[in-house]
C-alpha positions as CSV (number, residue, x, y, z in Angstrom):
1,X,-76.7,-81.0,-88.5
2,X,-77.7,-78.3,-90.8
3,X,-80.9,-76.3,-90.2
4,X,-83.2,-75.8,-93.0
5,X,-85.9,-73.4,-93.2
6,X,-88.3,-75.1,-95.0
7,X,-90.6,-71.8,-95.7
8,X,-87.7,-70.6,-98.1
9,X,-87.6,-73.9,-100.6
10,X,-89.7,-74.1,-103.4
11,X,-91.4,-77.6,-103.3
12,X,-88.9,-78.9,-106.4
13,X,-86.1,-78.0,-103.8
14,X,-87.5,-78.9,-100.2
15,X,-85.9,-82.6,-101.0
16,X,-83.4,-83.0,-103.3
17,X,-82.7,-86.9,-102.8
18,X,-85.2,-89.3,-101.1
19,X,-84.1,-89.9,-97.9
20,X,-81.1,-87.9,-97.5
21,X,-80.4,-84.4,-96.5
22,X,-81.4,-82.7,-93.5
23,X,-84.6,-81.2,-92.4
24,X,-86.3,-79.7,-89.2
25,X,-89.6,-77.7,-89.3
26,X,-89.9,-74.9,-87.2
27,X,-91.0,-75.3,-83.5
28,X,-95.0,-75.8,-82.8
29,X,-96.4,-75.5,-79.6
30,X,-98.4,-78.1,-78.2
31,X,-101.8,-78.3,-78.7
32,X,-102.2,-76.9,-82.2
33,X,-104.6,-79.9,-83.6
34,X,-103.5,-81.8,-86.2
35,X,-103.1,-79.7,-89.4
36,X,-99.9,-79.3,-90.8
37,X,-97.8,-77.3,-93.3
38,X,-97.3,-78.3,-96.9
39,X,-94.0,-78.6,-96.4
40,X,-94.1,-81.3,-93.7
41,X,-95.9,-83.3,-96.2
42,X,-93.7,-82.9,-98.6
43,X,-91.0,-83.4,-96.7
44,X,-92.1,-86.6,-94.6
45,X,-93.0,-87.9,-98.8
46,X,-89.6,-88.3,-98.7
47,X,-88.8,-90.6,-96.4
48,X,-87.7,-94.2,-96.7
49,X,-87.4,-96.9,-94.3
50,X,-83.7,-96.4,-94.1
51,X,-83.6,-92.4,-93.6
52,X,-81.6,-91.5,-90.3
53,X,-83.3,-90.2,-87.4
54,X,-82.2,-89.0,-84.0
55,X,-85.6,-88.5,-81.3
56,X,-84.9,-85.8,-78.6
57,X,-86.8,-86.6,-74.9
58,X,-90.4,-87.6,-74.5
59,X,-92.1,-84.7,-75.2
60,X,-95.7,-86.4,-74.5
61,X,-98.1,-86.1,-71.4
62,X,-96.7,-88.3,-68.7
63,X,-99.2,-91.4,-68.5
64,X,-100.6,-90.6,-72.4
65,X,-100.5,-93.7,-74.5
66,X,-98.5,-91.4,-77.0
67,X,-96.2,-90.9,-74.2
68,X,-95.9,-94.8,-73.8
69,X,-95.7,-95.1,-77.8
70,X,-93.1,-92.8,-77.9
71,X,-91.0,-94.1,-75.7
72,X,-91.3,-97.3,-77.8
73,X,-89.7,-95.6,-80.7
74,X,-87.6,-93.0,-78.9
75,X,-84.2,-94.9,-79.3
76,X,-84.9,-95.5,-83.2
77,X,-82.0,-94.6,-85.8
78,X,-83.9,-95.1,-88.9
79,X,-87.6,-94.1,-90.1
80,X,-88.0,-97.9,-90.3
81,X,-86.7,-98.7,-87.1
82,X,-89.1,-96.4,-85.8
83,X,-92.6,-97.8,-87.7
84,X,-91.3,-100.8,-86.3
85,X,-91.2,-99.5,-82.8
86,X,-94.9,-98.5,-83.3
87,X,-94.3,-95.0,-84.4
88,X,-97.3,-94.1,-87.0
89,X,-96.8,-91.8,-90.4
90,X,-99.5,-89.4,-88.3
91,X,-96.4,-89.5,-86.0
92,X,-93.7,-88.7,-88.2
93,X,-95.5,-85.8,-89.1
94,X,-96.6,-84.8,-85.8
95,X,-93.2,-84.5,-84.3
96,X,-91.1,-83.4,-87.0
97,X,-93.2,-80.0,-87.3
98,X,-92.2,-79.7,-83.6
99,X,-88.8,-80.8,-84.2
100,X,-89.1,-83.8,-82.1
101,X,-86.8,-85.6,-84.2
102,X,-83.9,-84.6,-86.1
103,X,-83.2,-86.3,-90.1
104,X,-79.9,-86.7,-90.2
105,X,-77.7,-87.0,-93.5
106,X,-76.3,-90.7,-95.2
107,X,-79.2,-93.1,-94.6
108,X,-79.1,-96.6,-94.6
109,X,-79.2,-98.4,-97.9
110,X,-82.1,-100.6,-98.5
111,X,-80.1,-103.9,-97.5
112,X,-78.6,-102.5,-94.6
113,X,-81.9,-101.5,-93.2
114,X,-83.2,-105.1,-93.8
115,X,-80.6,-106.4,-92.3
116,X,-80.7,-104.0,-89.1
117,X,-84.9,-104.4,-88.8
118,X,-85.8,-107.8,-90.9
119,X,-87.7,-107.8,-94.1
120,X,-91.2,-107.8,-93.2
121,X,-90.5,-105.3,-91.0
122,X,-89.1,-103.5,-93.8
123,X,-91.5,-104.2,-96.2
124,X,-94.3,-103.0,-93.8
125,X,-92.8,-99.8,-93.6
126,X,-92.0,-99.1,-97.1
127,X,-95.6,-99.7,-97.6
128,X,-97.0,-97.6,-94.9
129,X,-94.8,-94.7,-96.7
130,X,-95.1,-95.6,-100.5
131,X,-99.2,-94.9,-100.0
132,X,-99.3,-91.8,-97.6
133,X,-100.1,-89.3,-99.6
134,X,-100.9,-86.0,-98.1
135,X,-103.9,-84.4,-96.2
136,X,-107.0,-86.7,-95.7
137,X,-105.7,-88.5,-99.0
138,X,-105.5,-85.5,-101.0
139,X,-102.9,-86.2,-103.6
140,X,-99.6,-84.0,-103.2
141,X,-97.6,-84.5,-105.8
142,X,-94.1,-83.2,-106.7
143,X,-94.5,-83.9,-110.1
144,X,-97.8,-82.3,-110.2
145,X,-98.4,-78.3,-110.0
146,X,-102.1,-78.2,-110.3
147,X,-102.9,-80.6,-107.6
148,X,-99.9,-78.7,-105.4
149,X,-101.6,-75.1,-106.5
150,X,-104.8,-76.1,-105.3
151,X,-103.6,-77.4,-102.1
152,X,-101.6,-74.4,-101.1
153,X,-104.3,-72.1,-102.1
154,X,-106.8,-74.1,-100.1
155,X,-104.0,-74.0,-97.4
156,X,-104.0,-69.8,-97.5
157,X,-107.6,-69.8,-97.5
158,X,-107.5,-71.9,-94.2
159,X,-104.7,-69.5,-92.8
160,X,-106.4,-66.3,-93.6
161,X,-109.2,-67.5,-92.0
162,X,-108.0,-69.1,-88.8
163,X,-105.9,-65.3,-88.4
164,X,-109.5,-63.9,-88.7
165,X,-110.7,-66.3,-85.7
166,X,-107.8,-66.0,-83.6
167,X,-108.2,-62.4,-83.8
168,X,-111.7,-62.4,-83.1
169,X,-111.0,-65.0,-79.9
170,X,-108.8,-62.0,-78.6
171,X,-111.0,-59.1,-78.8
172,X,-114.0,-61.2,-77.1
173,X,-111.5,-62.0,-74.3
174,X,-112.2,-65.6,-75.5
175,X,-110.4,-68.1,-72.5
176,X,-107.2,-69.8,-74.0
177,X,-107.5,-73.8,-73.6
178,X,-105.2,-76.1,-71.8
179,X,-104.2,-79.1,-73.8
180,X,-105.5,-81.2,-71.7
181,X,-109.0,-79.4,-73.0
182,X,-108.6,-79.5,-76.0
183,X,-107.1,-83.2,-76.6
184,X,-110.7,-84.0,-74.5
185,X,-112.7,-82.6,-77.2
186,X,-111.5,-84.6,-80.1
187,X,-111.4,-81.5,-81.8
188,X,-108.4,-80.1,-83.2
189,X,-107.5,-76.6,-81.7
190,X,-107.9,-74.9,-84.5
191,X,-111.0,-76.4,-85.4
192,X,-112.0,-76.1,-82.0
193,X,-111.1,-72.5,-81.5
194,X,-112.9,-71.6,-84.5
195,X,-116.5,-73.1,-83.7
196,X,-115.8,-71.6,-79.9
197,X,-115.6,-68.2,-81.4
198,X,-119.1,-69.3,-84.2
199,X,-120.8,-70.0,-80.6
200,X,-119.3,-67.2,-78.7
201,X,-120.9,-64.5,-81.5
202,X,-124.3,-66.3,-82.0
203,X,-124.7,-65.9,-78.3
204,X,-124.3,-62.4,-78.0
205,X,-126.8,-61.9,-81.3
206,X,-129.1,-63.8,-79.3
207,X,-128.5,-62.0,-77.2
208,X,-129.6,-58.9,-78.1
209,X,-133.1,-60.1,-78.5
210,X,-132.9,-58.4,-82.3
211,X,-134.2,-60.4,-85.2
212,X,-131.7,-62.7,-86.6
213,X,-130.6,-61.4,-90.5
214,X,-128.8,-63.3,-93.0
215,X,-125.8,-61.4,-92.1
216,X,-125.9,-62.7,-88.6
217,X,-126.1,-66.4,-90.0
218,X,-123.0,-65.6,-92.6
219,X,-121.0,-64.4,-90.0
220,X,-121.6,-66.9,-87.5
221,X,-120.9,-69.6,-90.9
222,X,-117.9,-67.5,-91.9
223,X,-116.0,-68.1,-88.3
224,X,-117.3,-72.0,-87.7
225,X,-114.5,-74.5,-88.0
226,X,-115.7,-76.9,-90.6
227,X,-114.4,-80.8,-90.4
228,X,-112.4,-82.5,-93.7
229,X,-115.2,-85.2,-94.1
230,X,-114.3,-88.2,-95.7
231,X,-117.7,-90.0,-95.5
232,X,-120.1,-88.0,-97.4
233,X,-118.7,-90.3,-100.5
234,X,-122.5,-89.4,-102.5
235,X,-121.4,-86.3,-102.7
236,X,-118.5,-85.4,-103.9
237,X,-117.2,-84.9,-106.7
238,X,-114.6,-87.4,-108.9
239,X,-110.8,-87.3,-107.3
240,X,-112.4,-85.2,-104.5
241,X,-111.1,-87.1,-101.3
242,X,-113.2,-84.8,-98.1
243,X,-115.1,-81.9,-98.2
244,X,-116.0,-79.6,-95.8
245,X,-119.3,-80.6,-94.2
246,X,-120.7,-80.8,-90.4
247,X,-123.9,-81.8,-88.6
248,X,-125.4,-80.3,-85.8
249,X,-128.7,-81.4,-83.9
250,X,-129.7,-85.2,-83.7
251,X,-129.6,-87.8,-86.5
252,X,-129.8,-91.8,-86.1
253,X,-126.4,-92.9,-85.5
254,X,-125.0,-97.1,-86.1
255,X,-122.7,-96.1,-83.1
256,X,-125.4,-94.2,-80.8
257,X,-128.5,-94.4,-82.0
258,X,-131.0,-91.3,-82.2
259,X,-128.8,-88.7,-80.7
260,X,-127.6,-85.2,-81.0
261,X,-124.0,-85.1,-82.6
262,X,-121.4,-84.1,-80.2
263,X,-120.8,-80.8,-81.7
264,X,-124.4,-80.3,-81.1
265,X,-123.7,-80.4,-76.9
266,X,-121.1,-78.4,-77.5
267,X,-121.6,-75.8,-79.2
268,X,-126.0,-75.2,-78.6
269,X,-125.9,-71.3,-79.3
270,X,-124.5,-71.2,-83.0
271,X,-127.3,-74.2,-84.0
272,X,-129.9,-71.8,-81.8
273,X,-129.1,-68.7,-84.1
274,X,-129.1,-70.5,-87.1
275,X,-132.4,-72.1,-86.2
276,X,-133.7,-68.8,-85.0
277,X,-132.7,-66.9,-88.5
278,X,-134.8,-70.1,-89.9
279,X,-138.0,-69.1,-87.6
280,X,-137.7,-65.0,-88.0
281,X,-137.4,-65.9,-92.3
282,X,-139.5,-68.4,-93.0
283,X,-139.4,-69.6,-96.6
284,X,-142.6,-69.3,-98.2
285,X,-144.4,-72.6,-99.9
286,X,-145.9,-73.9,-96.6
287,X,-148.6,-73.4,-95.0
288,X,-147.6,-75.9,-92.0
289,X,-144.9,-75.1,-88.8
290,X,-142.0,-76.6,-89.9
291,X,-140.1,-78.8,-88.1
292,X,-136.6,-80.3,-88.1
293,X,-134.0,-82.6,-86.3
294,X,-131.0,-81.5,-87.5
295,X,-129.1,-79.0,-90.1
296,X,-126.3,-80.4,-92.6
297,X,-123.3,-77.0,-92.7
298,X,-121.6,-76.8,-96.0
299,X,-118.4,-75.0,-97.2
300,X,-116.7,-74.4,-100.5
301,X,-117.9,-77.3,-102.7
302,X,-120.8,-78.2,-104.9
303,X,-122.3,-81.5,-104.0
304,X,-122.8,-83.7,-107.6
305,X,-126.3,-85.6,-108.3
306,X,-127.2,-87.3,-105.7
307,X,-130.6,-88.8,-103.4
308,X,-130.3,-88.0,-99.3
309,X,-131.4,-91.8,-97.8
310,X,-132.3,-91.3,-94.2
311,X,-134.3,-87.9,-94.6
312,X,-138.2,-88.0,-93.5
313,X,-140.6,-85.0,-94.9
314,X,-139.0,-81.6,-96.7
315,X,-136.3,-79.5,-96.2
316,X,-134.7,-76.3,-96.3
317,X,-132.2,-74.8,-97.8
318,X,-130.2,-71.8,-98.4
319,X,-126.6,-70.6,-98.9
320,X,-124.6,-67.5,-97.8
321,X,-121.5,-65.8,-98.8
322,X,-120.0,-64.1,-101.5
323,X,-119.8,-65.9,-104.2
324,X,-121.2,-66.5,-108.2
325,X,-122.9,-69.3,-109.3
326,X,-123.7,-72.2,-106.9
327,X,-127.6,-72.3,-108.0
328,X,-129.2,-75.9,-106.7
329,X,-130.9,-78.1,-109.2
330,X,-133.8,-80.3,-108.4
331,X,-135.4,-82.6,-109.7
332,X,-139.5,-82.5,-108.1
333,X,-140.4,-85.3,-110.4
334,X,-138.0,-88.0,-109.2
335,X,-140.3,-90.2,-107.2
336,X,-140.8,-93.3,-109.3
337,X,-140.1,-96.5,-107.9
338,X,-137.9,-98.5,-108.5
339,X,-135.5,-95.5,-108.6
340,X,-133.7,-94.5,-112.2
341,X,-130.1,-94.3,-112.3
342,X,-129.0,-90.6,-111.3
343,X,-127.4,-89.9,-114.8
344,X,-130.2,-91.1,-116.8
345,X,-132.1,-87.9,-115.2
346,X,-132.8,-85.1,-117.7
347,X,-131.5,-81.6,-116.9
348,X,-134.6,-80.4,-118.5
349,X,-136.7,-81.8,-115.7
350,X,-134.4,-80.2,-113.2
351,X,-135.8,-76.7,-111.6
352,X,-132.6,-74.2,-111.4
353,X,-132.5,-71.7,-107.6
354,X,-130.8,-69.1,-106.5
355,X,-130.1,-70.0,-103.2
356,X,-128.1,-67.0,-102.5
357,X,-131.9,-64.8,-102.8
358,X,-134.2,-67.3,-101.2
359,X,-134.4,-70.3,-98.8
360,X,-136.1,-73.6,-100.5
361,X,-138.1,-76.2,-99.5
362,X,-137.3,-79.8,-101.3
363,X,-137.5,-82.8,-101.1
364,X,-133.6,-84.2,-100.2
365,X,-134.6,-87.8,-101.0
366,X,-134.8,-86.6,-104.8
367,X,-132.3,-85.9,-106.9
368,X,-130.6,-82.5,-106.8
369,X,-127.0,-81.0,-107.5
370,X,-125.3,-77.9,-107.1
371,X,-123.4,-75.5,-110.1
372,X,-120.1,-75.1,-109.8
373,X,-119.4,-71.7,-108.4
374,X,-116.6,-69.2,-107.8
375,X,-115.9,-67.2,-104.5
376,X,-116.9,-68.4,-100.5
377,X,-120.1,-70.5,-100.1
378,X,-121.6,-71.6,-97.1
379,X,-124.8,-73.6,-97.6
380,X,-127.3,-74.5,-94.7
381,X,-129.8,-77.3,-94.9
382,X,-132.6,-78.2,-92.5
383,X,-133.6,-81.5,-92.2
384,X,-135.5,-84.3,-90.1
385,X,-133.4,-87.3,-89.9
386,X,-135.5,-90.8,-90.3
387,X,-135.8,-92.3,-87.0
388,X,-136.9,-89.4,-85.0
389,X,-139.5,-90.8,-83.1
390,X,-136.4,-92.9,-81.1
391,X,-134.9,-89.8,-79.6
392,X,-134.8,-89.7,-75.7
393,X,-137.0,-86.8,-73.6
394,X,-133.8,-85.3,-72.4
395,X,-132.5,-85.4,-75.8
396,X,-135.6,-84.0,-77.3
397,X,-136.2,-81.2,-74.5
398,X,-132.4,-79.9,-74.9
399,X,-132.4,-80.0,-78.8
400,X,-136.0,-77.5,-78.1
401,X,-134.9,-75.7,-75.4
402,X,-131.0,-75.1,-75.7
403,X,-130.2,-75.4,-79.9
404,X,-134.0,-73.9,-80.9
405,X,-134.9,-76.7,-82.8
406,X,-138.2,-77.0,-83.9
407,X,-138.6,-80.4,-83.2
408,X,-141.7,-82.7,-84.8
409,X,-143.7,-84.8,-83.2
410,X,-145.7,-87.5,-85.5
411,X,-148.9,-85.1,-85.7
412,X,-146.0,-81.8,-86.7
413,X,-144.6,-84.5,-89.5
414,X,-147.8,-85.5,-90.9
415,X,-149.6,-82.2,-91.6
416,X,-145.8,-81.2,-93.0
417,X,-145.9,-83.9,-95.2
418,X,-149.4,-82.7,-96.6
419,X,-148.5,-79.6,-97.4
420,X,-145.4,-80.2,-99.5
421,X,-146.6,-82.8,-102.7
């Protein structure tokens, strides 16, 4: 087999014929989460049910169930032998980043792979290949710079900044996980390294007993590793697939209830230094405490027109980072009933703010948008989530105590509400 160094191809050259050709990515070490080069994708794009394959030894945990699924697949000689076998495209990319399986030249033609694995088996797997498509759905496209320039610029952005963290992990003597840690967290371990670190600095600025400054929020936002969320559909923007967007503190969950997020457990110091920044610069407008349940983290998109629906009482907001443009647009007057279509809304009724000088209180149940914008922008908002009155004592008492959320009781809500028309 000859080795090719995939770093050194140019995506029009990584795969010169579908499922032919030899590749092998260079060796990963276990336990990096689940985000992989461009040129894996690319690669793996490639493959057809009859592309040859030869799997090395079981390189899973011993008792994992992707131990036992690998072991179903482990004696496959084709890509379609292996989806057969139980192997997933997750799989496929998995393991050839860390050259757990080898694709060998002279694949099988389409009816000798139907005749070796059966047609529906065959037809299953040239389906589950024909529609993957890249990261979290975002298109890759060979035949398609812009969308490829815009992933590999996103990809460098997401480089540079994990080589920031894993820097920063090393000067704070930050404890190196086990796999077995971080495959417990559901986290990936970059994405878990990263918020580690966000936690790690907001607890020594808290430390310090200083006031928290905007400064200490951004760079406790600029070192938080932010999840690809593909469920936050009111927001984005068209062909956007996920953007980057977290929730700590407690919101009304269909698969929990009235809890905190997990993050929230995890993590208590970095949503106790972003709530204490809140407390030590309060936004004028009110003359009430305000109080809050959770706060909604934002990176590097502007949200289109949209209505929050499970929000009770105002918000706040406020973004950080260095960056033009990004001012939010809100609409005070949208409270009639039955609610008007969000594009029938005239701009001129919208209120324009520069959420990079001043924190806002709004109503997130009316409509509001955000400019497009150019450079890094983090945005923060503060919110109670509907529900509240469900959450548990413990739950309640550890969101106060341990994360510094200011949270209302039904007297806090109501003279909140009165204050903010």
């Amino acid at each position: 087999m000859v080795k090719t160094t995939l770093k050194s191809k140019t995506l029009s050259t990584i795969v010169k014929t579908r499922g032919q050709g030899a590749y092998v990515a260079k060796k990963s070490e276990r336990g990096t989460g689940m985000k992989f080069k461009l040129e894996t994708y690319t690669a793996v794009m490639q493959f057809l049910p009859g592309t040859r394959v030869k799997y090395g030894p079981n390189p899973k945990r011993i008792g994992s169930l992707s131990f036992a699924r690998y072991a179903r697949y482990q004696n496959a000689k084709t890509v379609g032998e292996s989806l057969k076998c139980g192997a997933k495209v997750a799989d496929l990319l998995w393991e050839f980043e860390r050259e757990d399986f080898k694709v060998l030249g002279g694949g099988r033609s389409e009816a000798q792979e139907i005749a070796a694995i059966g047609k529906p088996a065959f037809e299953k797997a040239k389906a589950s290949l024909s529609s993957f498509s890249g990261p979290n759905g975002c298109p890759v496209k060979l035949n398609d710079p812009a969308a490829v320039q815009k992933l590999q610029e996103e990809e460098a952005w997401r480089t540079e900044r994990l080589q920031k963290v894993t820097k920063r992990a090393k000067d704070m003597n930050l404890k190196v996980e086990s796999t077995e840690e971080i495959e417990a967290s559901t986290e990936s371990a970059d994405i878990r390294l990263q918020r580690r670190v966000a936690d790690a600095i907001s607890r020594q600025k808290l430390a310090s007993g200083k006031k928290i400054v905007e400064a200490d929020a951004q760079e406790a936002l600029e070192h938080w590793g932010f999840s690809e969320s593909t469920s936050r559909q009111n927001v984005m923007q068209p062909g956007q697939k996920y953007v980057y967007s977290d929730t700590i503190g407690a919101i009304r969950a269909r698969s929990y209830g009235f809890h905190p997020t997990p993050m929230t457990r995890r993590y208590p110091f970095f949503a106790k230094l972003l709530n204490k920044w809140l407390a030590d610069n309060k936004p004028t407008g009110l003359s009430a405490k305000f109080v809050c349940t959770a706060i909604n983290l934002n990176c590097n998109y502007n949200g289109r027109r949209h209505r929050d629906g499970n929000n009770e009482g105002p918000s706040v907001i406020r973004a950080f980072g260095k960056f033009k443009g990004g001012n939010l647009r809100y609409w005070p007057k949208d409270v009639k009933k039955p609610r008007v279509s969000l594009d029938t809304l005239n701009m001129k009724d919208a209120t324009s703010f520069d959420l990079a000088k001043n924190s806002i209180v709004f109503d997130g149940n009316r409509a509001h948008e955000v400019d497009p914008f150019q450079g890094q922008r983090y945005s923060v908002v503060f919110f109670t989530a509907s529900g509240y009155g469900k959450g548990k004592p413990k739950d309640v008492e550890f969101l106060r105590n341990s994360c510094g959320f200011p949270f209302p009781s039904p007297g806090d809500m109501n003279k909140l509400k009165k204050t903010f028309a």
